[in-house]
VOGU-3710 file (C-alpha; in Angstrom, 3 decimals, decimal comma):
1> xxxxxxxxxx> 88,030/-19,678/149,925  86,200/-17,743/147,202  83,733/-16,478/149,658  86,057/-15,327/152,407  87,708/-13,357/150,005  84,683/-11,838/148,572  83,909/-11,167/152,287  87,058/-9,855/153,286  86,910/-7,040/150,252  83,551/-5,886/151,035
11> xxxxxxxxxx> 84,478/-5,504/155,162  87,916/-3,528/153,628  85,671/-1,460/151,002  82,643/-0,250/153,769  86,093/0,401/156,390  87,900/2,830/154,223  84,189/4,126/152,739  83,335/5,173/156,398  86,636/6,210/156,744  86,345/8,934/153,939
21> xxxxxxxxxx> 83,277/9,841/155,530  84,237/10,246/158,635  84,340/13,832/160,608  87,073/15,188/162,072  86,218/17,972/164,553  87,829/19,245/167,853  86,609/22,282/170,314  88,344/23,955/173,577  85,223/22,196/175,546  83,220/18,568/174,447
31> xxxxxxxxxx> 80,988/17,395/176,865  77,503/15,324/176,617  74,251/16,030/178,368  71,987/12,887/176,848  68,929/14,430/178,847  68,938/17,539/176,554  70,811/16,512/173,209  70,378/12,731/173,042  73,483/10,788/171,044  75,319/14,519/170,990
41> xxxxxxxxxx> 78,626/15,652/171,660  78,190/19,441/173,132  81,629/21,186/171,208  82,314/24,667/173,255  84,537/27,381/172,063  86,934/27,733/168,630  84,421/24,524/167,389  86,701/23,214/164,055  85,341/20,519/162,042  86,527/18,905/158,706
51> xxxxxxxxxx> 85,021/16,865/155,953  86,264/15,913/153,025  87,780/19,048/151,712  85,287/21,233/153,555  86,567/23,138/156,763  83,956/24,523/159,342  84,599/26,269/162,501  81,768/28,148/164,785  81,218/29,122/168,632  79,366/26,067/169,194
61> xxxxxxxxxx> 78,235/22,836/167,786  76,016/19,052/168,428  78,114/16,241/166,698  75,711/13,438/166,406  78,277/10,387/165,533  75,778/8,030/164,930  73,907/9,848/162,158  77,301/11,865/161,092  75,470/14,833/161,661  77,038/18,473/162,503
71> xxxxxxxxxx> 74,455/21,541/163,781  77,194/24,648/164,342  75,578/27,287/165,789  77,411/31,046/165,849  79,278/32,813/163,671  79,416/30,021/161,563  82,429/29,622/158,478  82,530/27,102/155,747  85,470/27,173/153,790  85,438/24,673/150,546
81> xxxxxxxxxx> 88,902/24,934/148,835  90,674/27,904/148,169  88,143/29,486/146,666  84,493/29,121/148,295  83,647/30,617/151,771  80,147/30,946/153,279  79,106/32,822/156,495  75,716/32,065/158,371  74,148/32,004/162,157  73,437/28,797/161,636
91> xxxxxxxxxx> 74,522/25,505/159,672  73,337/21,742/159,489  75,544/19,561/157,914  74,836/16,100/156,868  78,359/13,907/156,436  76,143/11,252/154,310  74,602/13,446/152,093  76,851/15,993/151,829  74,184/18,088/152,385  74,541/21,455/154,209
101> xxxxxxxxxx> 71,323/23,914/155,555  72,561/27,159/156,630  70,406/30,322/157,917  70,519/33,427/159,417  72,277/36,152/157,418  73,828/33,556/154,820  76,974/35,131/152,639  78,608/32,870/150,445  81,695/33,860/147,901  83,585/32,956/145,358
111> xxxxxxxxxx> 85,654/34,541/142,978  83,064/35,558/140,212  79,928/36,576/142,920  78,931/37,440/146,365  75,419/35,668/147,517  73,415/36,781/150,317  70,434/35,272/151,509  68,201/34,427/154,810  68,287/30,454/154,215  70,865/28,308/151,569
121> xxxxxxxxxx> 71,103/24,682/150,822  74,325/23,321/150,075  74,697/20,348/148,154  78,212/19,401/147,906  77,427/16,163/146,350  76,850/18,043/142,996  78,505/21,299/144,122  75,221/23,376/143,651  73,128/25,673/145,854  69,190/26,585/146,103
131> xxxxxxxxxx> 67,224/28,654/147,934  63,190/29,050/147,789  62,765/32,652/149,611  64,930/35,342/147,755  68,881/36,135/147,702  70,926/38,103/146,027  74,217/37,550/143,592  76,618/39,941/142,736  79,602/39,916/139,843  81,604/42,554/138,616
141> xxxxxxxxxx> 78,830/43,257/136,043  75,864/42,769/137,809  73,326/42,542/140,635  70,710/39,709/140,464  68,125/38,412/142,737  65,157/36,052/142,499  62,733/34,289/144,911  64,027/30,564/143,971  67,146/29,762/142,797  69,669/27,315/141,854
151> xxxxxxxxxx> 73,361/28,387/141,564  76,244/25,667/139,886  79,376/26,079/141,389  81,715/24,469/138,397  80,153/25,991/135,608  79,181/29,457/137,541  75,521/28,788/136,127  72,692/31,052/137,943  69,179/29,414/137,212  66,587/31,812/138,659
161> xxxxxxxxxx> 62,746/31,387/138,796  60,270/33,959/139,908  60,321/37,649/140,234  63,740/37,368/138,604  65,830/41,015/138,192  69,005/41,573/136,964  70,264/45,572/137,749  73,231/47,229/136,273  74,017/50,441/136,109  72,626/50,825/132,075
171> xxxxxxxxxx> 69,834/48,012/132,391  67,454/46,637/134,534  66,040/43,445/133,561  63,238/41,179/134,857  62,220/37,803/133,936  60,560/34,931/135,294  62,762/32,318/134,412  66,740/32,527/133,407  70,067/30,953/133,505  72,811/33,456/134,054
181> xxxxxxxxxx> 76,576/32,979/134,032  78,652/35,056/136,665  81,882/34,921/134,854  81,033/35,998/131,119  77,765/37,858/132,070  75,545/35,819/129,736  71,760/35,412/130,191  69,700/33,139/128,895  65,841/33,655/129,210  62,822/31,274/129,318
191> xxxxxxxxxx> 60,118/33,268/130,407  58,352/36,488/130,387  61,329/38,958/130,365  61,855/42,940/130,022  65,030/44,423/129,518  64,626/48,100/130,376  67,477/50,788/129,164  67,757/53,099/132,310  69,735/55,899/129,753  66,698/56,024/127,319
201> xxxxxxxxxx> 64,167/54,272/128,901  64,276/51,919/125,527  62,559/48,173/126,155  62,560/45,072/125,232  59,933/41,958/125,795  60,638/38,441/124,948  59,622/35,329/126,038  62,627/33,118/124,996  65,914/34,868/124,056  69,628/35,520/124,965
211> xxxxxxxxxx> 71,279/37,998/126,271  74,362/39,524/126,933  74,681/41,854/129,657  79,068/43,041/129,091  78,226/43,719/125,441  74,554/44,646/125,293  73,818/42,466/122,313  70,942/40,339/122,481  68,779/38,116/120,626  65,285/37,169/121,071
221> xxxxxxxxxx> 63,036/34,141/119,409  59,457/34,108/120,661  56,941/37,180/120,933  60,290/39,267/120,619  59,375/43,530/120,953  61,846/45,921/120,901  60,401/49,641/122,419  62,419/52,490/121,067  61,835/56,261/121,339  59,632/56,604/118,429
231> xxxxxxxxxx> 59,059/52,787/117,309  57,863/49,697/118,009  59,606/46,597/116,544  57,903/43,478/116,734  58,833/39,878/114,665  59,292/36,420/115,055  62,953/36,740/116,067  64,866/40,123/117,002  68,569/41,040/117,070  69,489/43,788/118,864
241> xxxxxxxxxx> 72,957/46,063/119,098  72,373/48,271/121,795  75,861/50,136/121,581  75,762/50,130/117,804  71,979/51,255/117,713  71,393/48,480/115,486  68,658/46,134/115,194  67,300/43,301/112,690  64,343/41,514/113,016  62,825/37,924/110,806
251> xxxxxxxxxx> 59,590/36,898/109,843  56,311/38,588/110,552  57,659/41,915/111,157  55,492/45,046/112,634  57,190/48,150/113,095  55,107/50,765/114,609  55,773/54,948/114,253  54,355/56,331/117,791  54,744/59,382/116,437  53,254/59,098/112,853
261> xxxxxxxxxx> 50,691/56,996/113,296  52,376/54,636/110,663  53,220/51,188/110,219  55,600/48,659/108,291  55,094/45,243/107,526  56,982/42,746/106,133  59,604/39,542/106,900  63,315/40,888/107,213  63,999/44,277/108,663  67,162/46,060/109,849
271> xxxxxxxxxx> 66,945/49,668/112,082  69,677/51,839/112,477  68,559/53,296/115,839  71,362/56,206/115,428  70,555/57,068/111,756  67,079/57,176/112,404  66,856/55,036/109,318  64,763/51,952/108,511  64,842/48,865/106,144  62,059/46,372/105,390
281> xxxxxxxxxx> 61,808/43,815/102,489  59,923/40,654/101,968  56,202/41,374/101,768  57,523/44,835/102,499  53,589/47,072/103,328  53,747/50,100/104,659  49,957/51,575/106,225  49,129/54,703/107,163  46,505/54,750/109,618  43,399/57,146/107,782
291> xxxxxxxxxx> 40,091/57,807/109,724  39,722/54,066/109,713  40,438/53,668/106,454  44,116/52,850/106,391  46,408/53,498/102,873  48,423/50,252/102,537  51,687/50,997/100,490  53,789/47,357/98,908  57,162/47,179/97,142  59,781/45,484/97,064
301> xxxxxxxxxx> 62,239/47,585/99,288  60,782/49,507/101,377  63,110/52,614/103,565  62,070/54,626/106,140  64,757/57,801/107,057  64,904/61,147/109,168  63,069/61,961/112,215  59,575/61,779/112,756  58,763/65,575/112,028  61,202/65,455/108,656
311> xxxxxxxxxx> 60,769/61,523/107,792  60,868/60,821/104,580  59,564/56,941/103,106  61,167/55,543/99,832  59,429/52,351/98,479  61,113/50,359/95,356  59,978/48,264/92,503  56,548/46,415/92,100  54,768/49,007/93,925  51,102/48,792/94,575
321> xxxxxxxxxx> 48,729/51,353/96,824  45,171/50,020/98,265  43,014/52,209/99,532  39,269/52,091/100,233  38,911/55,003/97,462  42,262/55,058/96,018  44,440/52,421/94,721  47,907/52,930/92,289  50,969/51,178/90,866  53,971/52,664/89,808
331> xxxxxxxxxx> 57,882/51,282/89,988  58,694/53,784/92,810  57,470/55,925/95,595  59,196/58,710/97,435  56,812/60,299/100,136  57,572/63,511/102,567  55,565/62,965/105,838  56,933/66,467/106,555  55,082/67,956/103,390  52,267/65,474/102,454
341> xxxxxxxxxx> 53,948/65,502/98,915  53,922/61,754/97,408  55,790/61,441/93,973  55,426/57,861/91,713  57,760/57,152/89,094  57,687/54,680/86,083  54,691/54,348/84,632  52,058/54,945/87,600  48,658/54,717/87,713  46,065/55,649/90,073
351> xxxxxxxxxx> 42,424/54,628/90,170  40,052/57,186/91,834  36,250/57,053/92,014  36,277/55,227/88,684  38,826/57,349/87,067  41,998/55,688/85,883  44,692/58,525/85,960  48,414/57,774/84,366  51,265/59,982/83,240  54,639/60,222/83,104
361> xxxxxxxxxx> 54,958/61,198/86,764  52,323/61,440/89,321  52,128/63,797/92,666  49,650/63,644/95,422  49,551/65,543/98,270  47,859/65,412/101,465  46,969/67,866/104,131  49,178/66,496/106,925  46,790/67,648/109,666  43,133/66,221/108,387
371> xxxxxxxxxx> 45,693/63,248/106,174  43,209/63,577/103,582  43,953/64,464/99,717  44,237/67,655/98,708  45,294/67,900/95,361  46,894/65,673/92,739  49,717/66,924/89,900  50,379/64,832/86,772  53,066/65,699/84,821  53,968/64,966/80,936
381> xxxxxxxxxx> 51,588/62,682/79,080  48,257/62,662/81,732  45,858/60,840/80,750  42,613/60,472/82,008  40,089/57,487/81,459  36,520/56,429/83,175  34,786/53,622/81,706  31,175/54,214/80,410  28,400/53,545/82,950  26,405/51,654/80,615
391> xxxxxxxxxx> 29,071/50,086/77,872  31,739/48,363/78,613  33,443/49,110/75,119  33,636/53,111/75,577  35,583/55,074/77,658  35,627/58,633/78,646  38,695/60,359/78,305  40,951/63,456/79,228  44,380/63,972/77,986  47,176/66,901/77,935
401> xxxxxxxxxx> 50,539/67,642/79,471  49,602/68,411/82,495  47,067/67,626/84,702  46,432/69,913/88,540  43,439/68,401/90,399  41,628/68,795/93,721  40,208/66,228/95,916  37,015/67,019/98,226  36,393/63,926/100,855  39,339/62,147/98,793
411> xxxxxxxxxx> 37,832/62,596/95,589  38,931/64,528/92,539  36,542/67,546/92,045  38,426/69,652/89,786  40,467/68,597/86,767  42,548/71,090/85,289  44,670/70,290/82,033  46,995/72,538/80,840  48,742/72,429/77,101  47,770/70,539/74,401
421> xxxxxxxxxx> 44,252/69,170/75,847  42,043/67,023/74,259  38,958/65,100/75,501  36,821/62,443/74,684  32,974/61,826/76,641  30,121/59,594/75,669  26,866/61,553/76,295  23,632/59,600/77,242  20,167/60,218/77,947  19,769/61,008/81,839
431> xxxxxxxxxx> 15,959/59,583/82,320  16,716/56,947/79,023  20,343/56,410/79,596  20,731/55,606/76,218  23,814/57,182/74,072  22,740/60,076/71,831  26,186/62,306/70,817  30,145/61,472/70,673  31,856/64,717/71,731  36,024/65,563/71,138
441> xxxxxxxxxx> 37,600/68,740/72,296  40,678/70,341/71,382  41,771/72,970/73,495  45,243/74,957/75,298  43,641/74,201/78,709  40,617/72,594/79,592  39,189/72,754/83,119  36,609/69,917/84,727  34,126/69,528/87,290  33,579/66,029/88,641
451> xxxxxxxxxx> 30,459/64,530/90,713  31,007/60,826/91,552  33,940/60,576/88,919  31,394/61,664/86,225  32,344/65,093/84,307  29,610/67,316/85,566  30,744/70,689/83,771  33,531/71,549/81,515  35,145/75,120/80,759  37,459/76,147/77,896
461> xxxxxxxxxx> 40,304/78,678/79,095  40,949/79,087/75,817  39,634/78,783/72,260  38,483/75,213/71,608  37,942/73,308/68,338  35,649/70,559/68,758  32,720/68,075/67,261  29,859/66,069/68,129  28,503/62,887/66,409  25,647/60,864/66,860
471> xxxxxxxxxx> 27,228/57,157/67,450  26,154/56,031/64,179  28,674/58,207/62,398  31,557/58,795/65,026  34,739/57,801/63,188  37,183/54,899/64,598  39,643/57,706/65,296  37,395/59,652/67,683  36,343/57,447/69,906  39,885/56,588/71,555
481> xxxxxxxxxx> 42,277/59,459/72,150  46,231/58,831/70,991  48,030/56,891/73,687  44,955/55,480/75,466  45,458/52,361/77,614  42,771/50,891/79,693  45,124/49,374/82,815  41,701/47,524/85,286  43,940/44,309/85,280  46,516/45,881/86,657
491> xxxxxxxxxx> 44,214/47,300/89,795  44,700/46,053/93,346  40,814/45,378/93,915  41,781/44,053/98,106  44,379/44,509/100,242  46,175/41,351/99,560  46,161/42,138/95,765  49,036/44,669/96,119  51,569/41,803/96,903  51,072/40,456/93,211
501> xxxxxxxxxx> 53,148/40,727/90,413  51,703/41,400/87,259  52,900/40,274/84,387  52,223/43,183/81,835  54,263/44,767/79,624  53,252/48,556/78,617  53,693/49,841/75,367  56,426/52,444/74,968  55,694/55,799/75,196  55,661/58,094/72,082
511> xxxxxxxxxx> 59,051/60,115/74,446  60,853/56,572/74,540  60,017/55,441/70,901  61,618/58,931/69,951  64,837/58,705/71,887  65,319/55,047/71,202  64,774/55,834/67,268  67,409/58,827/67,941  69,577/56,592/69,286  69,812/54,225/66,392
521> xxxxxxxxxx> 70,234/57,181/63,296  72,782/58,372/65,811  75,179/55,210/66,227  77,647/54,717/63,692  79,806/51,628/62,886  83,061/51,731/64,480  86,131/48,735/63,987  86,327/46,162/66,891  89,433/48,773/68,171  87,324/51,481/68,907
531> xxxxxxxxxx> 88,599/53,617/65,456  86,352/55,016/63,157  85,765/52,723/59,859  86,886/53,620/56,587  84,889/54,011/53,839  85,526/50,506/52,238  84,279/48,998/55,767  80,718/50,839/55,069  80,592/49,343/51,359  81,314/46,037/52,698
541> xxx> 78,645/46,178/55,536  76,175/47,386/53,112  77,455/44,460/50,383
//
């Protein structure tokens, strides 16, 4: 009994299985010619067939009942629901598979696209549709079209694959591989992919990213490059705000002046594409690009502003300059691309052919055609210092107010010190190099010629009151000029010196020790309420 009723439920399940599977069709003519169409029914005229939700209807049509198979042929219309409608010359249409082949001047809709194609598969099964030799989709937003293609009817998911584009009337895009949702305009990118502005002609390149075409913001995460006007952003992952002009970029950053021949380096940026502005920071370098002999610039913070022909680049704490010929440190930089005029503030220091140069504020400029030195300004406390070629223990030195120099081939020829100049030089034996005098200057202004960072000639614009002492008899005093410090530890020797931080502490300068000592005869004890104290508050202070 058991196994007629297992018997019985499997004969019910396969009737009402073929049942649902079943076609339905009718046609003004059916007729059969087994000679020509073998197991067909020949449908003639207002052909109508129905499957499952799906409605067809053509000119004419082969119903093969044995395989459940449908061929329409002529101005053939699938209708699926309410809401999908396809057009074609031609359709096959498996009833097993759910499976439908339609060519000739395919055009399928539904309420977020419009796809046209010469050939589309229809799997109904899992409501999708491919093609493998170009069609086109188009939203409300966009027009896309690729040589493969998969499109997801529930989820309105467009995967594309080769010689992708995606056209609107601000961007053109092109990819290799991409998913791209109809109704909220996202696109998601896998491949090689360009996203070209056709306003500005502004790029991007990416080979992984996302992107979204109603709001123009995007984000890219592998070989990300964003091509503006007068840049080049490149970093491990980019951000971009095309209607805000706003862009950030993470890790390995390279930003790239067309115009300036300059670079930036570091691992977080942010551009503000409107403001022509620009902010790097971690491992912040900025590198000018010299004759092949590039000036690398680090800081903390570094910020790039103006146009190129009035830009103007600010870098912030911890700074450190490499050069082949020139290195410096300082707190801050402020440079005027415009001018050529770089200023460093807070204790800075420049080495140059052997001479170590500080002051209270340093200025170099540089002839903005040739980008090579041209003269150097050091103002309050300059101080100049070259170590001896032969000891290590004495130093040459030049100090004053002021200091004006020239450069020739990036090195200082001329040294002119104005007010209050003073200099100290070890003289030795050309042929015996061996040291013979001690000579100190005093002088208003005092005016030096350099060959190979040694003093070649010096010239007193005014009276001078000086000595000379053989080194047996030079006193302490002499030998090191009032305020001297010798700063080599602090020199970036390579490139990748400049991003360390050196732990040295200056001495204060004779200015600082002044005010701060003014400071304290000027402060006066006052009662926790902010009143002046009364006598008998001194007295007990002092008791």
């Amino acid at each position: 009994m058991k196994r007629i009723f297992i018997l019985f439920f499997i004969l019910i399940s396969t009737i009402a299985y073929s049942q649902t599977r079943k076609i339905v069709y009718n046609a003004e003519i059916q007729e059969a010619d087994e000679e020509k169409y073998p197991g067909a029914t020949i449908l003639i005229g207002n052909v109508k067939m129905t499957h499952e939700g799906v409605v067809l209807t053509s000119q004419q049509a082969l119903y093969y009942k044995e395989k459940n198979f449908f061929k329409a042929i002529g101005n053939v219309l699938i209708k699926q629901g309410d809401t999908i409608t396809q057009t074609s010359d031609y359709t096959d249409y498996d009833a097993n598979s759910k499976q439908a082949l339609s060519w000739g001047n395919v055009v399928l809709k539904d309420p977020s696209m419009t796809l046209t194609t010469d050939t589309l598969h229809f799997d109904r099964m899992n409501q999708k549709l491919f093609y493998l030799n170009y069609a086109t989709i188009k939203d409300e937003t966009n027009t896309l079209k690729s040589k493969i293609g998969t499109y997801y009817l529930e989820n309105k998911k467009f995967t594309a694959t080769s010689r992708v584009t995606v056209v609107n009337p601000e961007h053109h895009l092109e990819s290799d591989h991409l998913d791209y949702y109809t109704e909220s305009g996202l696109t998601y990118l896998y491949g090689p992919s360009t996203i070209t502005n056709t306003e500005n002609q502004n790029r991007i390149y990416c080979e992984k990213g996302f992107y979204n075409t109603k709001t123009d913001i995007s984000h890219f995460v592998k070989n990300a490059k964003l091509y503006l006007k007068e840049r080049t952003v490149e970093g491990d992952s980019l951000y971009y705000d095309k209607n805000k002009g706003f862009a950030s970029a993470t890790k390995n950053i390279k930003v790239i002046d067309t115009v300036q021949n300059f670079i930036t380096k570091g691992n977080y940026a942010e551009i503000f594409e409107l403001k022509d502005s620009l902010f790097i920071i971690e491992k912040a370098v900025a590198i000018t690009i010299v004759e092949k002999d590039s000036m690398f610039i680090h800081g903390d913070t570094l910020l790039v502003t103006g146009k190129p022909e009035k830009r103007i680049v600010r870098t912030y704490h911890n700074v450190k300059i490499f050069k082949s010929d020139l290195q410096g440190k300082c707190d801050s930089i402020h440079t005027n691309q415009e001018t050529g005029l770089t200023k460093m503030f807070k204790n800075p220091v420049i080495w140059s052919d052997k001479n170590q140069i500080t002051g209270d504020t340093i200025h170099l400029l540089s002839n903005v055609e040739t980008e090579k030195l041209d003269s150097l300004k050091v103002l309050n406390n300059s101080f100049v210092i070259s170590q001896d070629s032969i000891s290590k223990e004495d130093y040459n030195q030049i100090k004053g107010r002021n200091m004006f120099g020239k450069f020739e081939n990036n090195k200082i020829r001329t040294l002119l010190v104005k007010g209050n100049a003073e200099s100290v030089y070890f003289n030795r034996n050309e042929e015996t190099h061996i040291l013979e005098t001690i000579t100190k200057e005093i002088s208003s202004n005092i005016e030096f010629t350099l060959t190979d960072g040694q003093i070649e000639t010096i010239k007193y614009l005014k009276q001078s009151d000086g000595n000379t002492y053989p080194p047996s008899k030079v006193p302490d005093d002499v030998r090191v000029l009032k305020g001297f410090i010798w700063r080599e530890e602090e020199q970036p020797k390579k490139m990748e010196d400049i991003f360390i931080i050196d732990d040295v502490k200056l001495p204060l300068k004779e200015t600082e020790n002044v005010e701060k000592s003014s400071k304290k005869v000027d402060e006066k004890p006052k009662k926790k309420d902010g009143k002046k104290p009364s006598k008998s508050d001194i007295r007990s202070k002092k008791q």
